[in-house]
MIGULUM-309670 format. One record per residue (C-alpha): residue number from 0; residue in one letter; x, y, z. Coordinates in steps of 0.25 Angstrom, whole numbers. Layout:
> NUM:A:X:Y:Z
...
//
This chain:
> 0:X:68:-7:-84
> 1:X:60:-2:-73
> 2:X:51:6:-83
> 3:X:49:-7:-92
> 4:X:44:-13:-79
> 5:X:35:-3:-74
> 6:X:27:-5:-88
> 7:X:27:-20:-86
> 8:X:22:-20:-74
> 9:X:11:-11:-78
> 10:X:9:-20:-90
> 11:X:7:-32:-80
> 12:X:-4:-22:-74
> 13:X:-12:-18:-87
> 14:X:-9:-30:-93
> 15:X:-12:-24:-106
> 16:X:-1:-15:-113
> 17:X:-10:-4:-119
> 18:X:-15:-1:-104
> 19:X:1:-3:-97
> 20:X:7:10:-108
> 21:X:-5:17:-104
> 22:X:-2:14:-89
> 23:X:14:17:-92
> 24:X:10:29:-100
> 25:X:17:24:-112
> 26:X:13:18:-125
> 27:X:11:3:-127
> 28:X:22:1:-137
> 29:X:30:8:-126
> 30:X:26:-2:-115
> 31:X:25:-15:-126
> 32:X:41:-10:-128
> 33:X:44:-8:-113
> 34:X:39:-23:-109
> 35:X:47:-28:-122
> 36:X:58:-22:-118
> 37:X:56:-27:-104
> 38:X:55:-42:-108
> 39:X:68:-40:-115
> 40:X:75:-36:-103
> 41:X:71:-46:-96
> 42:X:72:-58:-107
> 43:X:59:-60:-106
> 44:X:42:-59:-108
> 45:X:35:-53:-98
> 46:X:21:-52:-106
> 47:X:13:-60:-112
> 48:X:8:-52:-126
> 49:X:-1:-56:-139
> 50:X:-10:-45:-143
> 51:X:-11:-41:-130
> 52:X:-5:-41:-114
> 53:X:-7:-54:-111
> 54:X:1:-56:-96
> 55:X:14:-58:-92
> 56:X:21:-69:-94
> 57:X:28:-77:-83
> 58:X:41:-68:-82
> 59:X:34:-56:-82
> 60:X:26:-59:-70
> 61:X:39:-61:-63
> 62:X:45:-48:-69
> 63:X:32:-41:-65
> 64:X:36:-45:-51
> 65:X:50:-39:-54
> 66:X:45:-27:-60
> 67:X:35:-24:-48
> 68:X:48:-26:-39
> 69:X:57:-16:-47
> 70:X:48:-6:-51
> 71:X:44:-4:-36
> 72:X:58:-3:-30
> 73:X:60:7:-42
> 74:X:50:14:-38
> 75:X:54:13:-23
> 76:X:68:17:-27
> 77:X:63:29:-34
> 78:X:52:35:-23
> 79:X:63:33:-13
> 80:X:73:40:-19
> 81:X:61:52:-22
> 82:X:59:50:-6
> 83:X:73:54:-3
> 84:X:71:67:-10
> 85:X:58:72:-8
> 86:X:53:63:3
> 87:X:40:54:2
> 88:X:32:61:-13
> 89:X:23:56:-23
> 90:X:10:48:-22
> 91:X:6:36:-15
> 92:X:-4:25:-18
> 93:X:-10:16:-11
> 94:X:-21:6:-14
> 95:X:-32:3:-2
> 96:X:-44:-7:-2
> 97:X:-57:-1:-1
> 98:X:-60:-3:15
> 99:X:-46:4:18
> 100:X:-48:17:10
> 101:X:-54:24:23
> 102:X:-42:22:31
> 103:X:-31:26:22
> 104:X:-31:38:25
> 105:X:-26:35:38
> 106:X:-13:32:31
> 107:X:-11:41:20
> 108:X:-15:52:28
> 109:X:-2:53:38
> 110:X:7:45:28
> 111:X:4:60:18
> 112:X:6:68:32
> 113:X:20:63:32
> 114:X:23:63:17
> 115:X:15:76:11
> 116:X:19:74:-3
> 117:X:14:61:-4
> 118:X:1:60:-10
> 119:X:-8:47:-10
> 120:X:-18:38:-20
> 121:X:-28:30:-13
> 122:X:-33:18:-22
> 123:X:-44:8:-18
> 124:X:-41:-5:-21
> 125:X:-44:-19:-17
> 126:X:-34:-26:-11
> 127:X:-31:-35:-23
> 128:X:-28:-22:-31
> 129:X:-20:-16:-19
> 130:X:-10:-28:-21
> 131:X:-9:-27:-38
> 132:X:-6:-11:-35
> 133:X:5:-14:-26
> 134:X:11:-26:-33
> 135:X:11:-16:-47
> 136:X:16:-4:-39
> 137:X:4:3:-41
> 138:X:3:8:-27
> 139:X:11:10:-15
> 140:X:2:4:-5
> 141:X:-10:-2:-3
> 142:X:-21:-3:9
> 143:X:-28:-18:10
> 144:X:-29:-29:18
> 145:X:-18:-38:23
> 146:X:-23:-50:29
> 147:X:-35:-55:20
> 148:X:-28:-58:7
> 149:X:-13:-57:1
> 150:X:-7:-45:1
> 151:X:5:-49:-7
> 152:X:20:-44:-3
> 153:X:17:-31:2
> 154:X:21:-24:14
> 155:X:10:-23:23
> 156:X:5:-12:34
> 157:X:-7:-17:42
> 158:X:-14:-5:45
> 159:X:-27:-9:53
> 160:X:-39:-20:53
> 161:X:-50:-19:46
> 162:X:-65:-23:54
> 163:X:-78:-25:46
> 164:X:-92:-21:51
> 165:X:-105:-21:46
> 166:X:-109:-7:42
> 167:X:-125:-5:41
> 168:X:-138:1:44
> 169:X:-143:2:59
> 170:X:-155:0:53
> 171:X:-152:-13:47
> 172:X:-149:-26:49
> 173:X:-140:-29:61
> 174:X:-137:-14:62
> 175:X:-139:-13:74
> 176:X:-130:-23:79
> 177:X:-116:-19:83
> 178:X:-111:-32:79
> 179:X:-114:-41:67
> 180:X:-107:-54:62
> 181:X:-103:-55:46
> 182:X:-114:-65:46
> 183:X:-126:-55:48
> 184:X:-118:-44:40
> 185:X:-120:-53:30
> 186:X:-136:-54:29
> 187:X:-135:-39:27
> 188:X:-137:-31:12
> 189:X:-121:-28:11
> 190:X:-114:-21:2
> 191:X:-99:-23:2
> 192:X:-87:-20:-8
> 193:X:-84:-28:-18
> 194:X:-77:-45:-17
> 195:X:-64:-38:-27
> 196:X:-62:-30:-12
> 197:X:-55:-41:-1
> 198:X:-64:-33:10
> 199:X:-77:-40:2
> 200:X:-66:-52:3
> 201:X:-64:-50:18
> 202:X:-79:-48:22
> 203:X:-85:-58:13
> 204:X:-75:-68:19
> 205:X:-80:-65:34
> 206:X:-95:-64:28
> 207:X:-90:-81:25
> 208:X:-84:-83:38
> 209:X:-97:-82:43
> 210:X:-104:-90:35
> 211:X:-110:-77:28
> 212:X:-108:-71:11
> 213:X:-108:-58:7
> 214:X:-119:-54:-1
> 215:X:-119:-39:-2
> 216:X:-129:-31:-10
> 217:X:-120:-20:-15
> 218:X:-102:-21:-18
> 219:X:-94:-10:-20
> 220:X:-78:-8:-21
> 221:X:-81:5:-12
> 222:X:-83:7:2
> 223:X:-89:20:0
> 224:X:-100:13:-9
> 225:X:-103:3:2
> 226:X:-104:14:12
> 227:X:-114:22:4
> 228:X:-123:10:3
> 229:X:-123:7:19
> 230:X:-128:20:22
> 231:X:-139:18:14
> 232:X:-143:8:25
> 233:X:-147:-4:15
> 234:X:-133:-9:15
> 235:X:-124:-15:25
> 236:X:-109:-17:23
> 237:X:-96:-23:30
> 238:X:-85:-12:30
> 239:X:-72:-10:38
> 240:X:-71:-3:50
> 241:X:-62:10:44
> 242:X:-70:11:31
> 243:X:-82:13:40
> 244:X:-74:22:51
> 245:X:-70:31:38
> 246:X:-82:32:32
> 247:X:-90:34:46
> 248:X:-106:29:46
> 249:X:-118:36:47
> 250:X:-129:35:59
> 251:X:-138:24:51
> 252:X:-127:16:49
> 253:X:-118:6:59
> 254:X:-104:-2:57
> 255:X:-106:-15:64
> 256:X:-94:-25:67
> 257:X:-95:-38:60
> 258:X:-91:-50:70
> 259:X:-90:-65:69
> 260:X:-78:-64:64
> 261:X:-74:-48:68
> 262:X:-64:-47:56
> 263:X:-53:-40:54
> 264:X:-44:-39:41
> 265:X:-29:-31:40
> 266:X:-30:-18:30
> 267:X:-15:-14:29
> 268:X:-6:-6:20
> 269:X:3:-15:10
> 270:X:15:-10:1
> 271:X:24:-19:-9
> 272:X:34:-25:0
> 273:X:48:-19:-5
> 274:X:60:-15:0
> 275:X:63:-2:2
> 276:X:47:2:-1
> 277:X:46:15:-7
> 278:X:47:27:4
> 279:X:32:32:2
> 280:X:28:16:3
> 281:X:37:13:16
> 282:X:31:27:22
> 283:X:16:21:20
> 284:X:20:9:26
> 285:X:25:15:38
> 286:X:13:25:40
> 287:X:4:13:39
> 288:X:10:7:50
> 289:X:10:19:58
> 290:X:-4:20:58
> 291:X:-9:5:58
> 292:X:-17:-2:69
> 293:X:-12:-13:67
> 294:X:5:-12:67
//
């Protein structure tokens, strides 16, 4: 059973049952025979079909819902048990926006002091991705913000507040001022990430605030990109504080804080809120703590 339901749920995640058997590593007929199967069990269709995967049906959303659920305390069940034996093994993944990706490290870091034979996968994402991972059982945990938009039922780990300023050249515009409101950041030639990314969200929504929009000359979904093109000194940008503490700033260029509001927005780490959480997941929590400014 619990097999038949990990294929479904990866089925529900393709949506198209050539891609879902070569996900599983099986053939099609296999996976077509597993879902069959499935629906027999339980009395009834899960997926809509003609000549191809065209949804699930109204039971099989709700049995997706039960699939994430038991395939996850499984799955708990089983690393525990491992953990008994060996201690904390294995791989752990966790999926981080963009702006956060400097400061992981901060976690991970310790957490592998601690637990040697654990080895780590750093994924970026954007926040709306970060929640589909954890609701598929993709990742173990995910680095995003907490209080702008829904996180979903998760367990949550506020680990520090993240601050916006200007970053630009002293030679242009306002740079030498050592402040600036979101209203003259936004006369400036920006270059931002991209509106799929909720820090884009976040700022364009302060740029509003006051009375100002967003109008950058150049998007990118990498803050390395961004960077490169501010220190070229025909671009400005509007970063978090950390991200521009990790990758530190040359002499021609200043980091000005952005006032009128001085906004702050809660980065955290977020796990699927179960009981008992898998060791490896219950360790991260408790190390984000540890290290959080804000708990």
């Amino acid at each position: 059973m619990i097999d038949k339901l990990e294929m479904f749920m990866v089925l529900a995640r393709e949506q198209h049952f050539g891609h879902a058997a070569e996900a599983c590593g099986v053939t099609q007929p296999t996976l077509s025979s597993a879902i069959r199967q499935l629906e027999e069990q339980l009395g009834v269709m899960l997926v809509r079909r003609g000549s191809r995967f065209q949804g699930l049906t109204l039971e099989g959303e709700r049995v997706l819902d039960w699939a994430r659920h038991i395939v996850g305390s499984a799955r708990s069940m089983r690393d525990e048990m491992r953990a008994m034996r060996l201690g904390l093994t294995g791989k752990v993944k966790i999926a981080v926006i963009p702006t956060a990706l400097a400061m992981v490290q901060e976690l991970t870091t310790p957490f592998r002091e601690k637990h040697p034979d654990i080895t780590f996968s750093i994924l970026s994402r954007t926040s709306g991705e970060i929640r589909t991972l954890l609701e598929n059982l993709e990742v173990d945990a995910g680095i995003t913000y907490l209080d702008n938009e829904p996180v979903g039922r998760v367990t949550k780990v506020p680990l520090y507040d993240e601050r916006y300023l200007l970053v630009t050249s002293i030679h242009a515009d306002y740079g030498h001022k050592d402040r600036i409101t979101w209203h003259e950041a936004s006369k400036l030639p920006l270059c931002l990430l991209t509106p799929d990314m909720q820090n884009r969200r976040i700022i364009d929504g302060h740029l509003a605030e006051a009375g100002a929009e967003a109008k950058p000359t150049l998007v990118s979904d990498s803050m390395i990109a961004l960077f490169s093109h501010v220190q070229t000194g025909n671009w400005a940008s509007i970063m978090p504080e950390k991200m521009i503490e990790a990758f530190g700033l040359p002499d021609r260029i200043r980091a000005i804080p952005i006032t009128d509001p001085d906004a702050t927005h809660q980065i955290g780490l977020i796990a699927v809120n179960r009981e008992p959480a898998t060791p490896v997941v219950s360790a991260l929590l408790k190390e984000a703590a540890r290290i959080s400014t804000l708990v």
